[in-house]
N, C-alpha and C positions, 0 to 999 in steps of 0.2 A: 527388393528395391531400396536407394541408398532415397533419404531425406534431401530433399536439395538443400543447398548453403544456406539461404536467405531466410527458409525458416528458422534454421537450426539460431540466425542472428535476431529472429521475433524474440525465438524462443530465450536468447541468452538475454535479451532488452526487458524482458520482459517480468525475468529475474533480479536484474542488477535495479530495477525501479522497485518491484516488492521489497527485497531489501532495503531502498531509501526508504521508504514508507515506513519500515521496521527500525530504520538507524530512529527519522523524526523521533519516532513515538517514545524510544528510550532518550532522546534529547529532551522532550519534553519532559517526562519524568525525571532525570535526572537533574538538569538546570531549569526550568521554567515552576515547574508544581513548588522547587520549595520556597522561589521568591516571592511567590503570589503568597503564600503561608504570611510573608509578614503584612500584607494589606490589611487592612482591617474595615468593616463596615460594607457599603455598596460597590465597593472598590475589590472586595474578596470575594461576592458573591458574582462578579462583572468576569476577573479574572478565574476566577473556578469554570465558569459558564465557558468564557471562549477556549479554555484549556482542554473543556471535555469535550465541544466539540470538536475540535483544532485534531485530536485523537482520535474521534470516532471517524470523521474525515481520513486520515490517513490507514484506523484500521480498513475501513472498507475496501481502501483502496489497495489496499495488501492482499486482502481477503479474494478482490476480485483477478490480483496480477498474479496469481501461484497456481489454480485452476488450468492455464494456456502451457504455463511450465512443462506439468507432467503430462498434460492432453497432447502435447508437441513430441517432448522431447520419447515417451514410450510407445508414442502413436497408437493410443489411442481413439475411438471414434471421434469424429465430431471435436477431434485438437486441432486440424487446420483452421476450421470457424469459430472459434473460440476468440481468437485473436481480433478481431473482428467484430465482436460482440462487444468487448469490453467499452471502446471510448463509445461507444453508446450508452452504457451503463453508469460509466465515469462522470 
């Protein structure tokens, strides 16, 4: 039995956003972490703080958008509900 389309388009949406989530986080590490570097005082501990979470935020969000991927795209149990679960979680 062939996948219908519109999954196969969850499943590719679903990738192309885990990805963003993984471009952010290397933007942040690359341009954001070393400007904060030059702050100094409550101003570094301000910037550190929303940096890690601003990354933890995106990890999860990665962590939760690659899951529906491979549960879709290899059909897997329980890949069509997966999708479906996520902005719940989000």
């Amino acid at each position: 039995m062939q996948r219908p389309d519109l999954l196969i388009l969850i499943a590719v949406w679903k990738f192309l956003t885990a990805a963003g989530a993984l471009a952010g986080i290397t933007a942040i590490a690359v341009f954001a972490f070393p400007e904060v570097l030059w702050l100094w005082g409550a101003a570094l501990t301000g910037g550190l703080f929303g940096l890690s979470i601003a990354t933890f935020v995106l990890a999860a969000y990665c962590a939760l958008g690659s899951p529906p991927v491979s549960g879709l795209l290899l059909a897997r149990s329980g890949g069509e509900y997966w999708p479906s679960y996520t902005p719940l979680l989000t």
